[in-house]
C-alpha positions in Angstrom: 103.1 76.8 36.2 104.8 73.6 35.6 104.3 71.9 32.0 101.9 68.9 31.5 103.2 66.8 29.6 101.1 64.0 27.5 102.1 61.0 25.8 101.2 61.1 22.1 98.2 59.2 21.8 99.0 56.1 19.2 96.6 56.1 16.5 93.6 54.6 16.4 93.7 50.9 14.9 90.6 49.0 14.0 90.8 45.4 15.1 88.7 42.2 14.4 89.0 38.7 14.2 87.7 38.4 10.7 91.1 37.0 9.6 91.7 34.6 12.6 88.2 32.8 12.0 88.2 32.7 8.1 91.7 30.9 8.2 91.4 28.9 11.5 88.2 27.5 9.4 89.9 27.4 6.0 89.2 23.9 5.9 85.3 23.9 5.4 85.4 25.2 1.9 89.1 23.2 1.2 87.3 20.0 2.5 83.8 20.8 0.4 86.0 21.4 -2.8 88.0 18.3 -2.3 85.3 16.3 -1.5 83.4 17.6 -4.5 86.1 16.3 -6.8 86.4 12.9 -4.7 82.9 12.4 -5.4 83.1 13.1 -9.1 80.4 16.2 -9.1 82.1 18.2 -11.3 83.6 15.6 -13.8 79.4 14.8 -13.6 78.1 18.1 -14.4 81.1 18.1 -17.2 78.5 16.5 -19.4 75.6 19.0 -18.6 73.3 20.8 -16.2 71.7 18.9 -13.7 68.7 19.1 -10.9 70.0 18.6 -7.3 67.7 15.7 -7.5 69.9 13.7 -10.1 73.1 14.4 -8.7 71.7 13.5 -5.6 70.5 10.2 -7.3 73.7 9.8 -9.4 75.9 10.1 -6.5 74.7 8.5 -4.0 74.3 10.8 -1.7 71.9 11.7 1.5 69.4 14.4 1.0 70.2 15.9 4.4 72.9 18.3 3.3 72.2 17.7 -0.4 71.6 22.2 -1.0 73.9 22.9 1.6 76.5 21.4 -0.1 75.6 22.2 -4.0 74.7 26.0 -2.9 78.1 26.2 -0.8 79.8 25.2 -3.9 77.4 27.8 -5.7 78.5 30.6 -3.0 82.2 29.9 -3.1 82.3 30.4 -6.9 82.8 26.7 -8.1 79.2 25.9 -9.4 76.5 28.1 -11.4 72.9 27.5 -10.3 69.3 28.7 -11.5 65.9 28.0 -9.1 66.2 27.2 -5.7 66.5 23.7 -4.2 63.5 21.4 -5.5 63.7 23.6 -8.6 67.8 24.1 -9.0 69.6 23.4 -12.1 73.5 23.4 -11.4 76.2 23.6 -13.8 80.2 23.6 -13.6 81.6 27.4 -13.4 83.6 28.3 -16.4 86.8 27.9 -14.7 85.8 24.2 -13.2 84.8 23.3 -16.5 88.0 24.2 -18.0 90.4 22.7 -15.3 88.2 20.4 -13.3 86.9 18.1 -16.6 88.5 15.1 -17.6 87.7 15.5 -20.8 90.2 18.5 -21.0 93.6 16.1 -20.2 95.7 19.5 -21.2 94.5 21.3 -18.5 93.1 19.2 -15.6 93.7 19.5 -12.7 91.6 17.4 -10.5 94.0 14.6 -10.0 96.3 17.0 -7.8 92.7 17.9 -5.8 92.1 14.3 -5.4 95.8 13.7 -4.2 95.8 16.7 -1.6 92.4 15.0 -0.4 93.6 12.0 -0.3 97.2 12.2 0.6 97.9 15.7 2.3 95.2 16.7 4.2 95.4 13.7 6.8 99.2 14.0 6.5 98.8 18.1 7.4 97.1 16.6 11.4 100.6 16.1 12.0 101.9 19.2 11.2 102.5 19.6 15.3 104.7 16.7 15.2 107.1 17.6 12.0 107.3 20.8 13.8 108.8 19.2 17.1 110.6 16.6 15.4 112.0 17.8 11.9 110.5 14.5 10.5 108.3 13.4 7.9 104.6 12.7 8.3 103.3 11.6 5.3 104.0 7.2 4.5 107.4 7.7 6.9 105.1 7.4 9.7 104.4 3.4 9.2 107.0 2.7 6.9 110.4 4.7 7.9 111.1 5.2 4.2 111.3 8.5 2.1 108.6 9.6 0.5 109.9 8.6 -2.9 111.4 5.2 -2.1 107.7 4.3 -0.5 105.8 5.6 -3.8 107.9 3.7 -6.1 107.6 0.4 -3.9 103.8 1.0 -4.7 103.3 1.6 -8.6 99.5 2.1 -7.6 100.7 4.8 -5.2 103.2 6.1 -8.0 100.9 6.3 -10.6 98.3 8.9 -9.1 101.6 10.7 -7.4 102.5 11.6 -11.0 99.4 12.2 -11.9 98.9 14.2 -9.6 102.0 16.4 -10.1 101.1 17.0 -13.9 98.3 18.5 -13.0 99.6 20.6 -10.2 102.5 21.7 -12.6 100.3 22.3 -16.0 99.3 26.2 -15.4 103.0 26.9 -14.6 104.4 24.6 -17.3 102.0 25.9 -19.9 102.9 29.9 -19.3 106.8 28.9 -19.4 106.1 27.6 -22.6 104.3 30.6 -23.6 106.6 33.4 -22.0 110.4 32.0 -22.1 112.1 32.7 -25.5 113.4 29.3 -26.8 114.9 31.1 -30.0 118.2 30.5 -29.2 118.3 27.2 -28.1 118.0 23.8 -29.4 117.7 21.4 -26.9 115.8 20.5 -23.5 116.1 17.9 -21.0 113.4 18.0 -18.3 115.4 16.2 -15.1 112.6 14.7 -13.2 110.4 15.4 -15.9 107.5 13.3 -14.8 105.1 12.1 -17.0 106.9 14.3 -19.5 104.4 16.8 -19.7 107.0 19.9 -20.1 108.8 18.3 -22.7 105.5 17.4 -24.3 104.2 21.2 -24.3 107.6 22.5 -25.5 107.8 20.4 -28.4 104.3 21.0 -29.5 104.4 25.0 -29.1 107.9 25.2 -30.4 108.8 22.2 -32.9 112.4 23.4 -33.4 113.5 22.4 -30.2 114.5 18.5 -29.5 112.7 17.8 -25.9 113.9 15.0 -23.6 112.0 14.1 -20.3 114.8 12.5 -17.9 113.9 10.4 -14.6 114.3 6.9 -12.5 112.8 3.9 -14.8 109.8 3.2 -13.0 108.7 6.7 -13.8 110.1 7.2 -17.4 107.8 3.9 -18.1 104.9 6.1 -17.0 106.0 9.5 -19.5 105.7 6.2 -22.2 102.6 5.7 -21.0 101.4 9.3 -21.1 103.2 10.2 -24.0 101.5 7.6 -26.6 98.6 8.3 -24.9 99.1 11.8 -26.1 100.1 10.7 -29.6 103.5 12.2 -29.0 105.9 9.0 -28.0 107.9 10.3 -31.4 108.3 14.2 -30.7 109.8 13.1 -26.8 112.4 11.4 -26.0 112.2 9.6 -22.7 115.4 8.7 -20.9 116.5 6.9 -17.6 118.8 7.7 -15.2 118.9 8.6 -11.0 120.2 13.1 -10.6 122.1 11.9 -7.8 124.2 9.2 -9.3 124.4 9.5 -12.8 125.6 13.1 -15.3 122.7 14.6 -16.7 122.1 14.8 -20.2 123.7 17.4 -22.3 120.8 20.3 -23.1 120.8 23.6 -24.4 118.2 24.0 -21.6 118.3 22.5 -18.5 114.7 22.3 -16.8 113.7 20.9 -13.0 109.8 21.4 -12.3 109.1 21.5 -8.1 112.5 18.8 -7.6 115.1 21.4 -6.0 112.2 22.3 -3.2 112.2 18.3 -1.9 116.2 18.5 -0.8 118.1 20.0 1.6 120.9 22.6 0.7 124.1 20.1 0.3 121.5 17.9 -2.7 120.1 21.1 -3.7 123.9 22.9 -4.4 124.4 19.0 -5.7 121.5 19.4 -8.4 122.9 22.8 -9.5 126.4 21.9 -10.0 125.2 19.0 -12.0 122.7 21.2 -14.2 125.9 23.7 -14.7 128.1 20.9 -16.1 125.3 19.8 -18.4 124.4 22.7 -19.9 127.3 24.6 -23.2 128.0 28.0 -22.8 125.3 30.3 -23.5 123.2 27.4 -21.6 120.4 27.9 -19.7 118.8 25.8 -16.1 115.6 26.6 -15.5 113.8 26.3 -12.0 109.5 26.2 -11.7 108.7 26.6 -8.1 106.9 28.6 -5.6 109.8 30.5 -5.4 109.5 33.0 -2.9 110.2 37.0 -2.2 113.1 37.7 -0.7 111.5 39.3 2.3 109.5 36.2 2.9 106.1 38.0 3.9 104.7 38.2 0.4 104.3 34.9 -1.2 102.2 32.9 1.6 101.3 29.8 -0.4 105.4 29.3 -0.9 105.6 29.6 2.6 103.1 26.8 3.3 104.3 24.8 0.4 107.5 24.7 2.2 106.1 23.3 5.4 104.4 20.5 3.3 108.0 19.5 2.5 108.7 19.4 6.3 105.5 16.9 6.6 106.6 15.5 3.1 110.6 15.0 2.8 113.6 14.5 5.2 115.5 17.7 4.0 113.2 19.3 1.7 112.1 23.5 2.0 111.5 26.1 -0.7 113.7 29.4 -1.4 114.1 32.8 -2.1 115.2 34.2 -5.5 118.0 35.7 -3.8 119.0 32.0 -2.3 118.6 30.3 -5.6 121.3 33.4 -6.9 123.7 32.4 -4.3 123.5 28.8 -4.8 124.2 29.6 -8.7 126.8 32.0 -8.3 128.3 29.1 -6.5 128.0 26.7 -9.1 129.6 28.7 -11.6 126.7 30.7 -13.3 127.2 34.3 -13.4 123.6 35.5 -14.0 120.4 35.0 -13.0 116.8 36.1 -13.9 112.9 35.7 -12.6 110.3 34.9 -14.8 106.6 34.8 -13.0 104.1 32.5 -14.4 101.1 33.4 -12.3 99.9 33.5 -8.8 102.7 31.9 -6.5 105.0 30.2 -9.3 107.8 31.5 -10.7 110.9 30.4 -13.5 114.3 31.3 -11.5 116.6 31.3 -14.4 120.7 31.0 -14.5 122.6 31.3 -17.8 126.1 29.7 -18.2 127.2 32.8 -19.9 130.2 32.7 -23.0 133.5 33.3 -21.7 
């Protein structure tokens, strides 16, 4: 009798489309978040419990959608409540209260939500477009300039941009501080420092080391701004200067916070080489980004922050560790390290080694 043969059977695989719906509606509880900040609900319940009633009151809002937006907020983790509707009392969840309220300016956060509301999420309705055409579709739609020639031609538009970026960099900026060992250095210079918050948070946890924030004028006015404001205009020295026209300053420590990821690769390399010549021997250039895993299928917020520099810069996209080893190799740095500061971010690291 002749064999029968049978194909193996390929195992069983449970499918659904859980995942498809709960990112292709992702935006519903982004939007509700967003919105929450916009509206100032939790910088509101910053000073205290309150009834749906009186937020209702105090932020002028309908009452049609009043719970369903106060308990959505309650279900996705953002607000505490006791009672039910007419007799709710709602209060900021601990981690709102510590990085959602104003009156925390170390560790706030909601200026970056309001600029991602406000800013990036129309900009993200083109996301088709940058796809097809490689371009920008943020301010480059109606004006034709780069992002950061349009902000600086608006110093309303400036001011919440950097704003915004301290308090999108502070979790990362405040675990470098904490985790990198400054013991052997002296020195820092922040290039594109901001507001100057790193330099700020460096020279407050670790007083032996001379900080220097370093960026265009209109900016380094701002880091005044912020830095008196902070009572620390005397432990930061704030300094002008363009990265693409003009040396950097000489640091034992040579720090760029989310600045390689807006470039393409001939500005980026640029960036490095400049760092490299900077820093002494024994130096160190430090990079905070999203950097991501070298397989590119782990670190998925990396991966979308580097399609918001397709929608937000001309050559901008973020990297692997291995790139930013290659690129540094290149420069003249002959080793490299990864310091993780939490969730997506990361501090790629090259020392100028002694020769």
């Amino acid at each position: 009798m002749d064999k029968v043969f049978k194909s193996p059977q390929a195992p069983s695989t449970v499918v659904n489309a859980d995942k498809i719906f709960q990112v292709a509606t992702g935006f519903f509880a982004s939007k509700t978040l967003l919105t929450a900040t916009n509206l100032g609900l939790f910088a509101l319940l910053a000073k205290g419990p309150l009834p749906a009633r009186e937020i209702q009151e105090k932020l002028g809002l309908h009452s049609r959608g009043l719970f369903d937006f106060l308990d959505a907020l309650t279900s996705l983790g953002f607000l505490e409540r006791s009672g039910l509707k007419e007799t709710a009392i709602y209060q900021n969840a601990p981690d709102v209260d510590t990085f959602l309220n104003p009156n925390n300016p170390h560790q706030y956060m909601g200026n970056v939500l309001e600029m991602v509301n406000n800013r990036l999420y129309p900009f993200w309705n083109y996301l088709e477009d940058a796809l097809k055409s490689g371009k920008p579709q943020n301010e480059y739609r109606e004006t034709g300039k780069p992002i950061f020639e349009a902000l600086v031609s608006s110093p309303e538009k400036l001011r919440k941009f950097i704003s915004a970026m301290r308090g999108a960099q502070l979790g990362n900026f405040h675990s470098f501080v904490e985790k990198f060992d400054f013991s052997r250095y002296k020195t820092l210079c922040d290039v594109g420092g901001a507001s100057g918050v790193l330099a700020m948070l460096v020279a407050t946890k670790h007083p032996h080391m001379k900080c220097t924030t370093w960026d265009i004028p209109e900016v380094s006015q701002l880091a005044r701004e912020y830095l008196r404001e902070m009572k620390m205009k005397n432990k930061v020295a704030v300094k002008e200067g363009d990265f693409f026209t003009d040396s950097f300053p000489n640091a034992d420590i040579i720090v760029m916070g989310n600045i390689l990821h807006d470039w393409d690769l001939d500005q980026k390399k640029a960036l490095i080489r400049k760092a490299f010549n900077a820093l002494p021997k024994g130096g160190a250039f430090v990079v905070i980004e999203n950097i991501l895993d070298n397989e590119r299928k782990e670190n998925t917020f990396g991966l979308l922050m580097s399609l918001n520099m397709l929608i937000e810069c001309e050559g901008g996209f973020d990297f692997t560790e291995a790139e930013f080893k290659e690129w540094t190799r290149e420069a003249g740095f002959r080793y490299t390290d990864l310091l993780p500061l939490g969730g997506p971010s990361s501090a790629a690291i090259a020392y100028k080694l002694d020769e």
